[in-house]
N, C-alpha and C positions, 0 to 999 in steps of 0.2 A: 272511121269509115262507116260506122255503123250509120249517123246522122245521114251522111250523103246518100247512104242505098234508103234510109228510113221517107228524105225526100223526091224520090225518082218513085218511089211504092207509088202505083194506080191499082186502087181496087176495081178496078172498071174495065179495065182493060182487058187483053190476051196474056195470059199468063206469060206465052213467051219474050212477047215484047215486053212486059214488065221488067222480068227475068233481065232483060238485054239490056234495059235502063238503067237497072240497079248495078248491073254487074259495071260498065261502062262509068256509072256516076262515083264506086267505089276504086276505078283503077288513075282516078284523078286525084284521090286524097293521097299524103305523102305522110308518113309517118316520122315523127324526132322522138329523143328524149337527152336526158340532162340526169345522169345521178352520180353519186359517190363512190368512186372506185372502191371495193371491199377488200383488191389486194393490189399486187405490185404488177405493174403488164412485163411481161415475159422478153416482150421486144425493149421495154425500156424507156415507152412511151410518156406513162404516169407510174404514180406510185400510190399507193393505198390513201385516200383519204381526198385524192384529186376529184374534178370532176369529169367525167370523162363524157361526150357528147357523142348522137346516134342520129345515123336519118338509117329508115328503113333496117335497122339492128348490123348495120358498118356502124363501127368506130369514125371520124370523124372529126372530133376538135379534144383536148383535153388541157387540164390548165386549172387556172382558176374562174371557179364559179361564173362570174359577170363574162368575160371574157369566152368561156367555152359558152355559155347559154346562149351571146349574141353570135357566135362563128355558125348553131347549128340554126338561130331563128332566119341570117341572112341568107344560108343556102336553101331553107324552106321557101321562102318569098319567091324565087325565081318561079316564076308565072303561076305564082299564088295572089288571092285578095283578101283571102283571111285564114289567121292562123287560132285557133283553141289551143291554148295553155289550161294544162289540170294541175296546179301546183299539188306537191306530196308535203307531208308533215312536217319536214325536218329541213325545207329548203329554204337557202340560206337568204334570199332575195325576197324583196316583199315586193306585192305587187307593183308598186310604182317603180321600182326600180326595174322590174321586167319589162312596164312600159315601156319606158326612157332608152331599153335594149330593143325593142322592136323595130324594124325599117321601113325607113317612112314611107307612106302609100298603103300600109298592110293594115288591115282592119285585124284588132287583137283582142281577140274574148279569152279572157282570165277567171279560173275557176279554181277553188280553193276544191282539192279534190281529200286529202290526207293519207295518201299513198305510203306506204312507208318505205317502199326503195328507192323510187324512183322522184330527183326535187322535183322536174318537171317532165309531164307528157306533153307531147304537141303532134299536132294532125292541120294538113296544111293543104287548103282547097283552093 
């Protein structure tokens, strides 16, 4: 989100209307992520060690790895054109195979970020 308000910033402008561009340009970004369940889900959904998938901090998709990462990239796309991937340290997919997970039409910027919870962040404009 930060990107999207950092490009709507006019130094030039009316503070207000900036204000109103940024705020506006940030309620367009969609947040995901993708990390390693740490215990067992209560409902019975996953179990410690799954991966469990997020848009905006809902639960989502869970499963394994390739299969949850691509269930939370394809509900990101919906009237998205590009999605940022911050890979974390310990995730289990390397870049290209998160490519080959992306849906087509989606412009995919992949960024080795070293996170340590979370495999992947994604923010989706």
């Amino acid at each position: 989100m930060a990107v999207a308000a950092a490009v709507a910033l006019r130094t030039d402008g009316e503070v207000a209307e900036t204000a109103a561009a940024m705020t506006e340009a940030m309620a367009l970004v969609r947040t995901g992520a993708v990390a390693e369940a740490a215990r067992d889900d209560a409902q019975g959904r996953f179990r410690r060690g799954d991966a469990v998938g997020f848009i905006d901090e809902r639960v989502v998709a869970w499963g394994a790895p390739a299969p949850t990462l691509e269930q939370v990239l394809d509900a990101l796309a919906v009237d998205a054109e590009l999605i940022s991937c911050i890979a974390g340290r310990d995730a289990p997919l390397d870049a290209g195979a998160v490519e080959d997970l992306s849906p087509t039409g989606i412009e995919l910027e992949y960024r080795s970020g070293g996170q340590p919870s979370y495999w992947w962040l994604l923010a989706a404009e």
